[in-house]
N, C-alpha and C positions, 0 to 999 in steps of 0.2 A: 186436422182430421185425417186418420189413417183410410188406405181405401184398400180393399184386399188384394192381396198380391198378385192373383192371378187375372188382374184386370189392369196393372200399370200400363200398359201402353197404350191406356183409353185417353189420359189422360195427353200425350202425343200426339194433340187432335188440332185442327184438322190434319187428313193428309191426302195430300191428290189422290185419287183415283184413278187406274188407267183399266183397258181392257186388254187383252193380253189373247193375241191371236195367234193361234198353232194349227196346223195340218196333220190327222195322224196317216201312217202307212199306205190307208188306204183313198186317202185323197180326200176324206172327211175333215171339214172347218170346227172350229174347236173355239171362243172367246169364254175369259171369264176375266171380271173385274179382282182385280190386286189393288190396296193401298199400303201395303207393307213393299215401298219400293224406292229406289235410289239410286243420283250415277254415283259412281267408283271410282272414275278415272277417264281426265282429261287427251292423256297419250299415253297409250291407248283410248280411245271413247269403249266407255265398261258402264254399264247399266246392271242393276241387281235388283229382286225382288225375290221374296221368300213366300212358299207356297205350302202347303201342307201336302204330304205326300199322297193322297187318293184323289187325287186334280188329275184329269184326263189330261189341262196343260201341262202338268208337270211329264206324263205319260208320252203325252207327243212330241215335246221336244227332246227325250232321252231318244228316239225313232228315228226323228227325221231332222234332230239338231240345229232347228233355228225357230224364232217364234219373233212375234214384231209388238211393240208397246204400243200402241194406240192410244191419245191422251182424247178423251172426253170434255166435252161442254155440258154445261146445267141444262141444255135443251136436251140433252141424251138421258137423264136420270129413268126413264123410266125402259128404254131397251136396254144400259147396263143394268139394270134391277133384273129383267128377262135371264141376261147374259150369266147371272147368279144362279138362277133356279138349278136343277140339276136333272141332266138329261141320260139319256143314255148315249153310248160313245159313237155312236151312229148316227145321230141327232145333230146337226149342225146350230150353234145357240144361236150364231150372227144370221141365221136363214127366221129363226125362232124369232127372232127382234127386229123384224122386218129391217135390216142394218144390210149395208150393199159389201159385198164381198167383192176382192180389187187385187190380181197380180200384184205380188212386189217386183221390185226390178233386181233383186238380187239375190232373192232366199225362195224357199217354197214357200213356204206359208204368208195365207194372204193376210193384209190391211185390210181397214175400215173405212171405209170411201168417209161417211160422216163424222169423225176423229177430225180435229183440227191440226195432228202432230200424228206423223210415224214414225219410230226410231225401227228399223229389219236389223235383226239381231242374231248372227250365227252363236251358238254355244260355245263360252271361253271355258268355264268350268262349274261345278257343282260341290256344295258344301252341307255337311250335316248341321241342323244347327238346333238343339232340343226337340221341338215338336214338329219342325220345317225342314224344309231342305232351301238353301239359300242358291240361285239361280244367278248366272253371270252372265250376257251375253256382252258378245263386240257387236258396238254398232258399225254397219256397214254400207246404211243408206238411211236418210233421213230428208221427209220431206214434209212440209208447216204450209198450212194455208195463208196466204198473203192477208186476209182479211183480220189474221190475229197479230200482225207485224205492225211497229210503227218506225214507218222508212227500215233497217236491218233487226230492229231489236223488239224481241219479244214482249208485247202487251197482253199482259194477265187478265185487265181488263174488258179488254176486246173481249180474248178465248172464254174469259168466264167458266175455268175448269170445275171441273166437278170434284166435290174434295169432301172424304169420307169424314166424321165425326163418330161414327158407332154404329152397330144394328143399321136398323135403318133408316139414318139421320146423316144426313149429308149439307153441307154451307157453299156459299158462296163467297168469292172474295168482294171488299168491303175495298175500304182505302186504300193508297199505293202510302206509305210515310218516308217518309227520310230522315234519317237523325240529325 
């Protein structure tokens, strides 16, 4: 069955969702969930996410050149849903989503206390990309809740991310497999 073209990457489903936190100029918080995102590169650590151009996030990291990925839990679905709405640029969405706003220790712009992962990300570069602009930052500080670690290594399970499927339809992870 053919599905129309301008829906193929629905079918690239699930994909994490993260909430994507930026500071603009004037010291106002800024979160909006992304699932169009990706790392890049090892060495360098390069994270990317493609954003449509009239994203206030997209707006404040061109300002003040750093923004932090914040990776959600299925217990968050309903303040990233908030974190979606569309505010005006004055409007803080993480104040909006009753979500705790949190100094980084390296970049301006804050973290999400409830996030179980923060990658602070100063801007590497910027790319046009059809309807998006593709976003690159270096990570430069990353810190994960102990609670989603089993002894060093990352448990999916535990974190229980939140992982888009469309609209507004989001999964959970299911089994771990192995080949």
């Amino acid at each position: 069955m053919k599905i129309k073209l301008a829906k193929w990457y629905s079918v690239l489903a699930p994909r994490p969702t993260v909430l994507i936190s930026t500071i603009n100029k004037d010291g106002i918080s800024n979160a909006a969930p992304f699932s169009f995102v990706m790392p890049v590169s090892v060495d360098p650590p390069l994270i990317a996410f493609a954003s449509v151009r009239t994203r206030h996030t997209l707006k404040n990291i061109r300002e003040v050149g750093d923004f932090v990925v914040n990776i959600p839990s299925t217990d968050l679905i309903k303040q990233t849903w908030v974190c979606a709405e569309s505010f005006p640029e004055n409007v803080s969405e993480i104040e909006k989503a009753n979500l705790t706003e949190v100094a980084s220790s390296k970049i301006k712009s804050p973290h999400i206390k409830e996030c179980f992962a923060k990658f602070e990300c100063k801007l590497e570069a910027e790319y046009e990309a059809g309807d998006h602009v593709i976003v690159v930052g270096r990570v430069v500080n990353v810190e994960v809740d102990n609670k989603v670690l089993s002894g060093d290594k990352f448990n999916p399970k535990k974190a229980n991310p939140l992982m888009h499927v469309g609209s507004e339809n989001f999964a959970k992870i299911g089994n771990i497999i192995k080949p």
